[in-house]
Biopython code that builds the backbone (N, CA, C, O; Angstrom):
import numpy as np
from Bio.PDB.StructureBuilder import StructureBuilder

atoms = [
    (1, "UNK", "N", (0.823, -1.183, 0.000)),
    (1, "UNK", "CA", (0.000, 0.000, 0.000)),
    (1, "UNK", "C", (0.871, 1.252, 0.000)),
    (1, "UNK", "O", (0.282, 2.269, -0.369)),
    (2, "UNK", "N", (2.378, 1.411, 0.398)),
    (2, "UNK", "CA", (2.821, 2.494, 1.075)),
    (2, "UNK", "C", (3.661, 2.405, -0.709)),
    (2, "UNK", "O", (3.789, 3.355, -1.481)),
    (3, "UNK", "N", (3.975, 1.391, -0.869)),
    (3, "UNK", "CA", (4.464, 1.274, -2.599)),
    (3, "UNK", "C", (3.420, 2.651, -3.471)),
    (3, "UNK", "O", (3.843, 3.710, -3.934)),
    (4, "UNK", "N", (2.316, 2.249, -3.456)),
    (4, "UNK", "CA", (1.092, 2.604, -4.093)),
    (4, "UNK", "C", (1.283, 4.493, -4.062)),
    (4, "UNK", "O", (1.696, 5.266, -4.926)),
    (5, "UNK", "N", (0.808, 4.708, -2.759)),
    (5, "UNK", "CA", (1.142, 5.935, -1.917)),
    (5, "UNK", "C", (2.214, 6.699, -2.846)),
    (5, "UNK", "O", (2.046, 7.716, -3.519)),
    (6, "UNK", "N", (3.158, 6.050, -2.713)),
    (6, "UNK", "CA", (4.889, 7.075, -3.040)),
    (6, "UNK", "C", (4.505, 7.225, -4.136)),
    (6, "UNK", "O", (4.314, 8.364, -4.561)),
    (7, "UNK", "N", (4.170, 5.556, -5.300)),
    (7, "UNK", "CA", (4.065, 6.190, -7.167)),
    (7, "UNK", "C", (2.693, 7.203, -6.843)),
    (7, "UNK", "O", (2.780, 7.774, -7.931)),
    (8, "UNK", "N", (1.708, 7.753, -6.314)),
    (8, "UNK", "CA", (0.622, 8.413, -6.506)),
    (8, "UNK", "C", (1.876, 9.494, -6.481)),
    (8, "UNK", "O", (2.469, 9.713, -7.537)),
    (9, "UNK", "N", (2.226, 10.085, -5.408)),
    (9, "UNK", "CA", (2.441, 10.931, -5.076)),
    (9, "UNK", "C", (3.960, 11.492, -6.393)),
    (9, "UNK", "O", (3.883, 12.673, -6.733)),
    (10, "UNK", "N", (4.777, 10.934, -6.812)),
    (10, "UNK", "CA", (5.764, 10.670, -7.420)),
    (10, "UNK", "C", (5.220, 11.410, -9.179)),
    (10, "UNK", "O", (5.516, 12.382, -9.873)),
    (11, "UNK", "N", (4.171, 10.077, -9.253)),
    (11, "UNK", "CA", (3.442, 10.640, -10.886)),
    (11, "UNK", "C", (2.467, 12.050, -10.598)),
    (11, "UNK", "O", (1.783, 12.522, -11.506)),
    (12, "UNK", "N", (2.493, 12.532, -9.491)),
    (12, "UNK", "CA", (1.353, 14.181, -9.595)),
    (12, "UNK", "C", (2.689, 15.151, -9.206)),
    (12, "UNK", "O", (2.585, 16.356, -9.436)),
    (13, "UNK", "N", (4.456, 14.410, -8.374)),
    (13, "UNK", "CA", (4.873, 15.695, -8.946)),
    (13, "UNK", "C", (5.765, 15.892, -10.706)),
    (13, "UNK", "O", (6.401, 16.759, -11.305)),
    (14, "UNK", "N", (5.258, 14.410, -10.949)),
    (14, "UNK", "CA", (6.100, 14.854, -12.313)),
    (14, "UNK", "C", (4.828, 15.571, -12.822)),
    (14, "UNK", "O", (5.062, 16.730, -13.163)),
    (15, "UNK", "N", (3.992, 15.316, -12.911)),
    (15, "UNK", "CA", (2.680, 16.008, -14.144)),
    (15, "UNK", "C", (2.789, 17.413, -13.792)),
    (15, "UNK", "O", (2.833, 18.242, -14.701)),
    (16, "UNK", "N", (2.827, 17.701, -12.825)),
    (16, "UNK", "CA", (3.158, 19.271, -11.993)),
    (16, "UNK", "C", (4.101, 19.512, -12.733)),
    (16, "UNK", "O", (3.947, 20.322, -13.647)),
    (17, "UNK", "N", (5.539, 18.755, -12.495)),
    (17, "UNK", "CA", (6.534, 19.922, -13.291)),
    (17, "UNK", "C", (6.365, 19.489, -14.551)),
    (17, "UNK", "O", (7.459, 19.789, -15.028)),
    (18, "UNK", "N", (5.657, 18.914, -15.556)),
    (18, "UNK", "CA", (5.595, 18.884, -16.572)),
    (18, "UNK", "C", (5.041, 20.154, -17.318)),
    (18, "UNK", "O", (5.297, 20.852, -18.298)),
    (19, "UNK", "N", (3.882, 20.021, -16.005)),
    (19, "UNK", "CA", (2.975, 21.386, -16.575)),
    (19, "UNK", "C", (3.458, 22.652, -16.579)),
    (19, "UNK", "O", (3.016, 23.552, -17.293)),
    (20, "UNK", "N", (4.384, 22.756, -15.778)),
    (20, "UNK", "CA", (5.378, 24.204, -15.404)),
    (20, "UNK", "C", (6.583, 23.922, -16.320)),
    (20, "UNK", "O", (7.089, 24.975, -16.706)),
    (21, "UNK", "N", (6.938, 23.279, -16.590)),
    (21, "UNK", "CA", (7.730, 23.588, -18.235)),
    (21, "UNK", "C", (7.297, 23.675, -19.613)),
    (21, "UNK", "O", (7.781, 24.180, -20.627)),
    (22, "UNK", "N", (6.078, 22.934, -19.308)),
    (22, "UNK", "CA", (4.927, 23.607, -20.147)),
    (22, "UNK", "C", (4.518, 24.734, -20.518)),
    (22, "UNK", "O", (4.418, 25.094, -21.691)),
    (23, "UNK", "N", (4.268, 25.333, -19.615)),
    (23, "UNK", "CA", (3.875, 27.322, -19.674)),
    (23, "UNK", "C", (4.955, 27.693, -19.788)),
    (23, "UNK", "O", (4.613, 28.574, -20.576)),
    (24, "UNK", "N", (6.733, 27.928, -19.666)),
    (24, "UNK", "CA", (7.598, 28.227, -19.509)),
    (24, "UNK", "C", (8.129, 29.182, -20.753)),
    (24, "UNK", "O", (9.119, 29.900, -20.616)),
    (25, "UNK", "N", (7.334, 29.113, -22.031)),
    (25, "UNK", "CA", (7.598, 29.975, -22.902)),
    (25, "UNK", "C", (6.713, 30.080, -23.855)),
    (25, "UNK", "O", (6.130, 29.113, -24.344)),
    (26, "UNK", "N", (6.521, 31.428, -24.236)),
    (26, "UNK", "CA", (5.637, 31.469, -25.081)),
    (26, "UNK", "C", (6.132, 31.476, -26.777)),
    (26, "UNK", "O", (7.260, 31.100, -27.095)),
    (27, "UNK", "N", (5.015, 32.007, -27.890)),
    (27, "UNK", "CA", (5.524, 32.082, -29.102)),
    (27, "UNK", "C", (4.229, 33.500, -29.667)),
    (27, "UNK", "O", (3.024, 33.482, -29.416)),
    (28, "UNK", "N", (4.695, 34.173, -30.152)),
    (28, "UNK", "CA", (3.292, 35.594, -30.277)),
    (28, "UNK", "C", (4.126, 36.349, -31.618)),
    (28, "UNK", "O", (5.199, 36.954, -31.585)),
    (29, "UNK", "N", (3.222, 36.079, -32.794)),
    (29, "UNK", "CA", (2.942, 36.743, -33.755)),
    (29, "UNK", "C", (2.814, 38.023, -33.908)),
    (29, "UNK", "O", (1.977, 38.510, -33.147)),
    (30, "UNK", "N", (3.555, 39.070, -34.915)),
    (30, "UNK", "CA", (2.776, 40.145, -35.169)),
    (30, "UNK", "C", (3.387, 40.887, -36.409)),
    (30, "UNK", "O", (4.516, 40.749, -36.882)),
    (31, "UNK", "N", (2.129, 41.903, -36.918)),
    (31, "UNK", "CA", (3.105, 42.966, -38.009)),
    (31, "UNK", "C", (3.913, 43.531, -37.519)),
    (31, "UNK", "O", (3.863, 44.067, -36.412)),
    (32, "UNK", "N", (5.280, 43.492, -38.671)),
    (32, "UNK", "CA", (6.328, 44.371, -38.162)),
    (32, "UNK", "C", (6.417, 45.572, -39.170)),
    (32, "UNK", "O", (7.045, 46.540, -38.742)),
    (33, "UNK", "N", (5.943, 45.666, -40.318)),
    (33, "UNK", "CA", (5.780, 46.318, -41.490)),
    (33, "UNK", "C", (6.090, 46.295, -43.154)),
    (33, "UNK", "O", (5.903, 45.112, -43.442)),
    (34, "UNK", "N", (6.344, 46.773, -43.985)),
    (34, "UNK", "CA", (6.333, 46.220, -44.936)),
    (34, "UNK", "C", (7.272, 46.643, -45.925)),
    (34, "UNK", "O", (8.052, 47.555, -45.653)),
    (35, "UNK", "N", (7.289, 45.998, -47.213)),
    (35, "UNK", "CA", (8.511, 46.054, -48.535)),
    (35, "UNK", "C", (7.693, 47.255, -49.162)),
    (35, "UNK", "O", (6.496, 47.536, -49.102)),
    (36, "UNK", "N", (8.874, 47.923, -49.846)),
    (36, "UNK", "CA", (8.019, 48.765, -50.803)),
    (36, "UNK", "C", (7.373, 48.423, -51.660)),
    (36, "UNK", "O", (6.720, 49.322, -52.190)),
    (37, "UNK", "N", (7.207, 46.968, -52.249)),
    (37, "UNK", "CA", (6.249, 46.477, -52.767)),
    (37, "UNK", "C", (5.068, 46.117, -52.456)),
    (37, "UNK", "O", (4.344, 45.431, -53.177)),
    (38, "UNK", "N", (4.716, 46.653, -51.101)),
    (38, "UNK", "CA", (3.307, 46.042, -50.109)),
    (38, "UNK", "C", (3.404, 44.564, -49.551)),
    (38, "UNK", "O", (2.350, 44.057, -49.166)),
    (39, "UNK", "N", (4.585, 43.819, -49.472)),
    (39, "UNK", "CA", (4.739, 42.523, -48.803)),
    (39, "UNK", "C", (4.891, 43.032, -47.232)),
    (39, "UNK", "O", (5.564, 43.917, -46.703)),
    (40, "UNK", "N", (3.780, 41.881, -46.652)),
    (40, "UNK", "CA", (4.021, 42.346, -45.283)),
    (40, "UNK", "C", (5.107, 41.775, -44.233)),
    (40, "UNK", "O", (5.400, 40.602, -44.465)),
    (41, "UNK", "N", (5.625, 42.231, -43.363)),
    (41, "UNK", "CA", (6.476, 41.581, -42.625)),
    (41, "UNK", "C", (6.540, 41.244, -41.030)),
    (41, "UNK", "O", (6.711, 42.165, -40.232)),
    (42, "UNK", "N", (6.441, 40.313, -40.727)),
    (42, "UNK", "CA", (5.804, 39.728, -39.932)),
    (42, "UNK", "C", (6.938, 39.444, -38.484)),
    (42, "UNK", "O", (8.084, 39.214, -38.871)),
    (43, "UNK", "N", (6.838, 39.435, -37.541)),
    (43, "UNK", "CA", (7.996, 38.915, -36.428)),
    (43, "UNK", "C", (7.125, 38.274, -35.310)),
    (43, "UNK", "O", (5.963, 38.427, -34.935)),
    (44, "UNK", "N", (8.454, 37.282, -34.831)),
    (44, "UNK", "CA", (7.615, 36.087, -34.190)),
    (44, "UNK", "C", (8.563, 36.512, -33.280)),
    (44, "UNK", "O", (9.712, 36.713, -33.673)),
    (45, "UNK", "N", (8.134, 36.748, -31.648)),
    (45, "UNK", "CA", (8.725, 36.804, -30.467)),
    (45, "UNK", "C", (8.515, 35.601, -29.738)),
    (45, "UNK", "O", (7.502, 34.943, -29.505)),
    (46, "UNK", "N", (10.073, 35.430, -29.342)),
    (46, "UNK", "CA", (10.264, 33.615, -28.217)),
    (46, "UNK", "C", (10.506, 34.370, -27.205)),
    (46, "UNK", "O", (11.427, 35.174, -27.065)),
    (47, "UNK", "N", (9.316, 33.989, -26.200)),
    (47, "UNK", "CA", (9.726, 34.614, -24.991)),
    (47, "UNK", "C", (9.876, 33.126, -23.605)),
    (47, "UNK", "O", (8.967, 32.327, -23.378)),
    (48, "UNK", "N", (10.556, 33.130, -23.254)),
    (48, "UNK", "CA", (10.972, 32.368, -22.285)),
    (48, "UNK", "C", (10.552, 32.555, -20.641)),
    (48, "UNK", "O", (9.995, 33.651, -20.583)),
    (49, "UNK", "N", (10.577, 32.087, -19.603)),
    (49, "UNK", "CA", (9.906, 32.403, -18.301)),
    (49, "UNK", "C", (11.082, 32.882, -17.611)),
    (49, "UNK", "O", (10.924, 33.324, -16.473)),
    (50, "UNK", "N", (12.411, 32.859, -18.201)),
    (50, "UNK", "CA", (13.550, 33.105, -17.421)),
    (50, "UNK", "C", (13.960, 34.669, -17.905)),
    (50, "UNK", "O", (15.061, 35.185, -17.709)),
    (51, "UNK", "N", (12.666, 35.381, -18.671)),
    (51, "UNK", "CA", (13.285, 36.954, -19.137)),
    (51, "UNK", "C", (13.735, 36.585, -20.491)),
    (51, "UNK", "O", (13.551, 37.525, -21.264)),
    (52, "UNK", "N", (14.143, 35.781, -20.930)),
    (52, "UNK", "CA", (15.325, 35.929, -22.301)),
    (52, "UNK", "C", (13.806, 35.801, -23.474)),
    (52, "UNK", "O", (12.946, 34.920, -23.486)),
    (53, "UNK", "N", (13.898, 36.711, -24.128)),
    (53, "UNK", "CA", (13.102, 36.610, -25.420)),
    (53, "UNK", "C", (13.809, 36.803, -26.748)),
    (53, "UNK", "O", (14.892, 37.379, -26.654)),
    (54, "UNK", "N", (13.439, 36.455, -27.924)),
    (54, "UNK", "CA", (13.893, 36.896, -28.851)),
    (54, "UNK", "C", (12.916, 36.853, -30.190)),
    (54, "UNK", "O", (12.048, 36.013, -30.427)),
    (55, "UNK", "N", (13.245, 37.835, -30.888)),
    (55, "UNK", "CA", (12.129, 38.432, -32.391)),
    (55, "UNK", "C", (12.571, 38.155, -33.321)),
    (55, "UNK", "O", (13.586, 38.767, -33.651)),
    (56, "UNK", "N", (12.197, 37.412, -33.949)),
    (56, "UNK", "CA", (12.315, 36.765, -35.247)),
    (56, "UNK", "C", (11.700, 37.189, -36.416)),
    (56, "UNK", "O", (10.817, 36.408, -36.768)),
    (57, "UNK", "N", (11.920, 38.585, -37.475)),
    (57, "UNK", "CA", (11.173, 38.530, -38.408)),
    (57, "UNK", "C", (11.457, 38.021, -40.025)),
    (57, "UNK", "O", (12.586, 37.920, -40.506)),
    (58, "UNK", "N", (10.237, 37.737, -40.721)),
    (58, "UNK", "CA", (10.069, 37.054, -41.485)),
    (58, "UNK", "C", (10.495, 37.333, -42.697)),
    (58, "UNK", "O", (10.015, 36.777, -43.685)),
    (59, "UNK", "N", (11.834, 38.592, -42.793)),
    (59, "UNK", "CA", (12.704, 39.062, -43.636)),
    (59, "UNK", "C", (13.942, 38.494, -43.606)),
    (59, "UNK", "O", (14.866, 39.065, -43.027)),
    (60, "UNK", "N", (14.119, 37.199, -44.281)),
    (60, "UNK", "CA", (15.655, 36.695, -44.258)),
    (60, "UNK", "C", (15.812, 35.930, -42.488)),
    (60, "UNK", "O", (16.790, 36.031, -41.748)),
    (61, "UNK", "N", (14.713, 35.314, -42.253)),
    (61, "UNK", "CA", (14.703, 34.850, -40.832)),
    (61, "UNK", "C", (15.977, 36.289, -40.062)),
    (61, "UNK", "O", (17.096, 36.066, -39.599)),
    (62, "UNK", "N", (15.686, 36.857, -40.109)),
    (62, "UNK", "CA", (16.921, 38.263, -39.345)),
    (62, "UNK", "C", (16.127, 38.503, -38.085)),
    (62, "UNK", "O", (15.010, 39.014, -37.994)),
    (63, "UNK", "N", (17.214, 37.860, -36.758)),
    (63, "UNK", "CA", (16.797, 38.395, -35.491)),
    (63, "UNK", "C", (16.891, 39.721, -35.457)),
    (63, "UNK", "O", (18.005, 40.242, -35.412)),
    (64, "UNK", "N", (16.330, 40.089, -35.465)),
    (64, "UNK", "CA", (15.430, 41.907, -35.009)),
    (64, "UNK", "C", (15.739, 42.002, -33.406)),
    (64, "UNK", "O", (15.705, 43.177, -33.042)),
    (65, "UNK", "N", (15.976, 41.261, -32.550)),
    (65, "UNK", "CA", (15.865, 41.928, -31.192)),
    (65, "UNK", "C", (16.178, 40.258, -30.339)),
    (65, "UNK", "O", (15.683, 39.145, -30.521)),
    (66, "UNK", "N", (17.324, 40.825, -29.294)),
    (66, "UNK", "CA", (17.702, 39.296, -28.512)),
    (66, "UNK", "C", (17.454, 40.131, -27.087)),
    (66, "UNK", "O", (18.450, 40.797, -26.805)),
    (67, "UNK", "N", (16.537, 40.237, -26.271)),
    (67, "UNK", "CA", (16.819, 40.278, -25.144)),
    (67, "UNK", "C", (17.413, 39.489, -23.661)),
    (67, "UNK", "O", (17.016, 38.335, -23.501)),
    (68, "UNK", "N", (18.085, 39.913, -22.887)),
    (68, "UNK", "CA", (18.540, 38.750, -21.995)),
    (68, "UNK", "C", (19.319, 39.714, -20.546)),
    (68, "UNK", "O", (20.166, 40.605, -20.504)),
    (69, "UNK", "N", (18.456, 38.928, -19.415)),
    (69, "UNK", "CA", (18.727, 39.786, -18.327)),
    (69, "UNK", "C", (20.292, 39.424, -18.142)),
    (69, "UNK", "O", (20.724, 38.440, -18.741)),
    (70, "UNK", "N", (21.092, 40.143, -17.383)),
    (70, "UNK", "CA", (22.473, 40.345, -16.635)),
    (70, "UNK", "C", (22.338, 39.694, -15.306)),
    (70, "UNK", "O", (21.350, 39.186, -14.777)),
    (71, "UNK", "N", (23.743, 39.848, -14.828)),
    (71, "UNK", "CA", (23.760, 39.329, -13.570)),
    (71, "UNK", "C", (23.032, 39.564, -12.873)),
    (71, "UNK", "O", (22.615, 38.646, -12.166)),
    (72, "UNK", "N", (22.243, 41.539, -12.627)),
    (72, "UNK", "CA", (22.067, 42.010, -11.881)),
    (72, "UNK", "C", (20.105, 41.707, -11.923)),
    (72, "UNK", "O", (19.243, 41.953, -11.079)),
    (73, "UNK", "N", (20.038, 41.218, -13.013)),
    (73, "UNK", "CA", (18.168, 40.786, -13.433)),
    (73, "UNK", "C", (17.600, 41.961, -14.469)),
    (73, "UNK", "O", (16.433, 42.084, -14.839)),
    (74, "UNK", "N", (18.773, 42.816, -14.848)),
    (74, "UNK", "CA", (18.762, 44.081, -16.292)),
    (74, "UNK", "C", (18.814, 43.431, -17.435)),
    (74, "UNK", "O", (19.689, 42.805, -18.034)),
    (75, "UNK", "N", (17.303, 43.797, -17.694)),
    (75, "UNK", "CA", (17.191, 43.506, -19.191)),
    (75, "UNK", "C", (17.057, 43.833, -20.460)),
    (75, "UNK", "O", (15.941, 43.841, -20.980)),
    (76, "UNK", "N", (18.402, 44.217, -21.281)),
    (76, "UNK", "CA", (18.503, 44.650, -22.536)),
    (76, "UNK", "C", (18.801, 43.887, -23.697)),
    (76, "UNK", "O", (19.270, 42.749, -23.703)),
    (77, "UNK", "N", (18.465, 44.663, -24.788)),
    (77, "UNK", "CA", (18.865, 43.843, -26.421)),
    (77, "UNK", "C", (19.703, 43.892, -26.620)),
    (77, "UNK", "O", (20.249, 44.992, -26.710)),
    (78, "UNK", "N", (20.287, 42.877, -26.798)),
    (78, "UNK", "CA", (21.886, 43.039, -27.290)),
    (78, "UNK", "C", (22.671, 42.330, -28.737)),
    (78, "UNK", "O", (23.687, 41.678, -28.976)),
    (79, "UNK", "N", (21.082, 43.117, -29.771)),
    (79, "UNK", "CA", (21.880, 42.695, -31.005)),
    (79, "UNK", "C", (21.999, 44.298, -31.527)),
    (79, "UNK", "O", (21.646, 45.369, -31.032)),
    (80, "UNK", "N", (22.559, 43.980, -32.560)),
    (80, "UNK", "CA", (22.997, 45.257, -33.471)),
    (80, "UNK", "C", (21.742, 45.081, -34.555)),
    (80, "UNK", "O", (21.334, 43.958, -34.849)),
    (81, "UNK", "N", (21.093, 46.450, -35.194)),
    (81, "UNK", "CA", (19.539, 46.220, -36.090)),
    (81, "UNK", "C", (19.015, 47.266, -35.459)),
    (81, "UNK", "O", (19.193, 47.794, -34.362)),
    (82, "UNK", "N", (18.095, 47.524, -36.697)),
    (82, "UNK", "CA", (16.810, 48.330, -36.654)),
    (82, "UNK", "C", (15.678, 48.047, -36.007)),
    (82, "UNK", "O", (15.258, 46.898, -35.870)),
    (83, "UNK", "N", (14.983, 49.313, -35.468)),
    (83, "UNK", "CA", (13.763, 49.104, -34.577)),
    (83, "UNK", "C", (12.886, 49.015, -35.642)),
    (83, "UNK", "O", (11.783, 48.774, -35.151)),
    (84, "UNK", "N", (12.780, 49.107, -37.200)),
    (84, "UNK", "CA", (12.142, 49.142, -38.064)),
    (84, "UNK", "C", (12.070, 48.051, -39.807)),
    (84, "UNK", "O", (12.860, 48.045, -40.752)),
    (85, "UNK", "N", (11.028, 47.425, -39.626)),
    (85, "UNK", "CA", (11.350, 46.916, -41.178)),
    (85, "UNK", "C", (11.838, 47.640, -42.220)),
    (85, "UNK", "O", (12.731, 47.036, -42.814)),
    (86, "UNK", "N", (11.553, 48.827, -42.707)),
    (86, "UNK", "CA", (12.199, 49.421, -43.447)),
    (86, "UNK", "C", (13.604, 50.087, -43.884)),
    (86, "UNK", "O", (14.174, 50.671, -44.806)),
    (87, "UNK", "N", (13.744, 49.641, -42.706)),
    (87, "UNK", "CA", (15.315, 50.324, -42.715)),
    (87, "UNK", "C", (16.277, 49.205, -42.598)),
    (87, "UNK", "O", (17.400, 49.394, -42.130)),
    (88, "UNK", "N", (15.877, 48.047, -43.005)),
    (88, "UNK", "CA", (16.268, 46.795, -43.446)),
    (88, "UNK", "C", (16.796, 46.747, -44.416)),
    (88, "UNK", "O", (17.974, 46.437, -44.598)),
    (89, "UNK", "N", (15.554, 47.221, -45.638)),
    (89, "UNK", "CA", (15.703, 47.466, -46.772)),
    (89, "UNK", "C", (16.286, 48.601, -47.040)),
    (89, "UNK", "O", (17.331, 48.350, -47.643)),
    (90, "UNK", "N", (16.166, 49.521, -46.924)),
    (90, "UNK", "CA", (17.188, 50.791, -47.043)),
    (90, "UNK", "C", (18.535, 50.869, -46.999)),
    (90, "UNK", "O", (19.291, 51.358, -47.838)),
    (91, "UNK", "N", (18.850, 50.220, -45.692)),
    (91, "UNK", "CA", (20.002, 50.095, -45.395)),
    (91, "UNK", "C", (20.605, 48.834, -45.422)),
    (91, "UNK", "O", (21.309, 48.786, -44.413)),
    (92, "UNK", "N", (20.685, 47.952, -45.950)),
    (92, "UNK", "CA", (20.881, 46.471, -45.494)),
    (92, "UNK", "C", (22.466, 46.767, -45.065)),
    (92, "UNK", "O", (23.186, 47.604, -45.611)),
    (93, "UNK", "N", (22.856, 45.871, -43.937)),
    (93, "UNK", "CA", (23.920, 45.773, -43.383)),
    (93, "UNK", "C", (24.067, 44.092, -42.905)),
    (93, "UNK", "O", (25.154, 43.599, -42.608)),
    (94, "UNK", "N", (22.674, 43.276, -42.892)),
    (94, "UNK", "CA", (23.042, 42.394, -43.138)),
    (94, "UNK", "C", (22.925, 41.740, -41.272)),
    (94, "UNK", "O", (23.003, 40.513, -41.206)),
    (95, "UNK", "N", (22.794, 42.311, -40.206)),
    (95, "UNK", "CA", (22.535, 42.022, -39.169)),
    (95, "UNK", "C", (21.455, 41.425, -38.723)),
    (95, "UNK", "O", (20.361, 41.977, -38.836)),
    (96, "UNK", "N", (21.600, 40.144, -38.116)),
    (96, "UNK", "CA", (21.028, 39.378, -37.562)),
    (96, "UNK", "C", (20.515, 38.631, -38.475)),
    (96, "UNK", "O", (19.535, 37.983, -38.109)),
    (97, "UNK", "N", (20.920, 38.479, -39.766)),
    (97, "UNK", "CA", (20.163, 37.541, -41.146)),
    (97, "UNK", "C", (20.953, 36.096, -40.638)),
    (97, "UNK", "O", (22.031, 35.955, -40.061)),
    (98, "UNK", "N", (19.893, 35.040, -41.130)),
    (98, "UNK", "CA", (20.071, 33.819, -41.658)),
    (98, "UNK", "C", (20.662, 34.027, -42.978)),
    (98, "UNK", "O", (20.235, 34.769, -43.863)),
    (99, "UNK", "N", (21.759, 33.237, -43.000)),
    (99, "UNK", "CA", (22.215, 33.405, -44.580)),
    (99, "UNK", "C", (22.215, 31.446, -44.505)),
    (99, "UNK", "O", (22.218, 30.606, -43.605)),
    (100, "UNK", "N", (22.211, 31.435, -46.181)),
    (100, "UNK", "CA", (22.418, 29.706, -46.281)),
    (100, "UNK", "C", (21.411, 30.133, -47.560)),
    (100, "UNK", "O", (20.917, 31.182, -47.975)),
    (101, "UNK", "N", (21.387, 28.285, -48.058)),
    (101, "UNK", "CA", (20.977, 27.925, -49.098)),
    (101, "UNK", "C", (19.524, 27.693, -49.171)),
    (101, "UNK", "O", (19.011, 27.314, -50.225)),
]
sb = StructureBuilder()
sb.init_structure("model")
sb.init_model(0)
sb.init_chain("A")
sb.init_seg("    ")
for serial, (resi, resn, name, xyz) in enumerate(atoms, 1):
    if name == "N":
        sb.init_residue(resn, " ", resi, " ")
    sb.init_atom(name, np.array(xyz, "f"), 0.0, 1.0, " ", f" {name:<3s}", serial, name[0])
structure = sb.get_structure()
């Protein structure tokens, strides 16, 4: 019986922390703006439960934005890039692109 007991208790705290690494990060869509041809451009933010997120838009997979707290729990971006789709295109410099085949 006391066998029984421990696996009850054993399998509700794994489902528990299953479920809490579960919620542990999200994934959230949105416009980021567009080509001068009217193509829209889209960025996908990974946000994590530990602070660290990062923006992914849908121009050349190019991280747009890495945030990540410091020792101290300060949290800034620390890529190089535009706060803007357009100035992607304007300016290309080529930061934070996926390059490959």
């Amino acid at each position: 019986m006391r066998a029984t007991g421990t696996a009850i208790v054993v399998t509700a705290l794994l489902a528990a922390l299953s479920a809490q690494a579960a919620n542990a990060a999200d994934a959230k869509r949105a416009p980021f703006g567009k080509l001068p041809d009217g193509t829209a451009i889209e960025a996908v933010t990974l946000s994590g439960s530990n602070g660290v997120s990062a923006r992914i838009m849908t121009l050349g997979a190019t991280l747009q934005a890495f945030n990540a707290p410091d020792r101290s729990g300060r949290t800034a971006d620390i890529t190089l890039g535009y706060d803007d789709a357009a100035s992607y295109v304007t300016a290309p410099n080529f930061w934070g692109q996926t390059i490959g085949r």
